[in-house]
C-alpha positions, 0 to 999 in steps of 0.5 A: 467858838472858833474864829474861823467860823466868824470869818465865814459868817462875817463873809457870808452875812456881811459885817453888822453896822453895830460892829462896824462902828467898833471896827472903825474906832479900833483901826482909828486908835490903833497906833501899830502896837496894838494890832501887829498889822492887822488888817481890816478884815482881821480886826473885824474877825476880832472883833465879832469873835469877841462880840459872839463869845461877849469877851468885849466891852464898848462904851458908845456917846450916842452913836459913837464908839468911845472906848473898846476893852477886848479880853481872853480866858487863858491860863498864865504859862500861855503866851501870845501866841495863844491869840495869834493861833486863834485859840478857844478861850480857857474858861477854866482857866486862871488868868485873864488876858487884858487886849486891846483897850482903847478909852477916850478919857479916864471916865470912859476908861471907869465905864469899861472897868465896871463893865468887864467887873459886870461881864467877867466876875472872874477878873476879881479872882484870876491873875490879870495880864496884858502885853504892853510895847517897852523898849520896842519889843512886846512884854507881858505884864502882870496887872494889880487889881490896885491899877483898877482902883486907882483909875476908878478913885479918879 
């Protein structure tokens, strides 16, 4: 699936309420390091590019959005540069690309776990990674499955 097409649809159709919701709590948690600058119209695209492909999770408290976890297929040589270009996930892959997580609290955050556990087996076998701000550049972390642990013994 190719982001361009999800643009087009989304100008074309109009983003869904649904995904609105979504949108809006990213922009509302977004604190500069996780979007880059992104705009709206960018965010959305990313977000209903994940929505279609079902690399997303959303916990929601009635109507509203509480927490958001989006994730790639990549292999573990790909950098960053593999979301900015837009790249087609690599479903064979061996990594998995942990982006954009926003959770309200820690029982939230165990929701989101359980449901990328649920929606993406693979995460129990693959190397994890995730770019993490530190001393004001980005870096690539390797992620422990421990870190899953100790967040679901809380």
């Amino acid at each position: 699936m190719q982001a361009g097409y999800i643009r087009k649809w989304l100008e074309i159709n109009g983003v869904p309420k649904e995904l609105k919701s979504i949108v809006g709590y990213c922009i509302r948690k977004e604190n500069g390091k996780v979007f880059g600058g992104m705009d709206e119209d960018t965010i959305s695209t990313m977000v209903a590019y994940h929505y279609f492909k079902k690399t997303i999770s959303v916990i929601r408290d009635g109507e509203e959005v509480v927490g958001v976890h989006m994730w790639y297929n990549c292999n573990y040589t790909d950098d960053f540069s593999f979301i900015e270009n837009w790249e087609e996930d690599r479903k064979n892959g061996d990594t998995i690309f942990m982006a954009f997580l926003f959770a309200e609290s820690n029982d939230v955050m165990k929701e989101l776990i359980h449901d990328f556990m649920d929606k993406e087996p693979d995460m129990l076998t693959k190397k994890l990674v995730a770019m993490r701000e530190r001393g004001g550049y980005p870096r690539r972390l390797d992620i422990s499955r421990k870190y899953f642990t100790k967040i679901l013994k809380k």
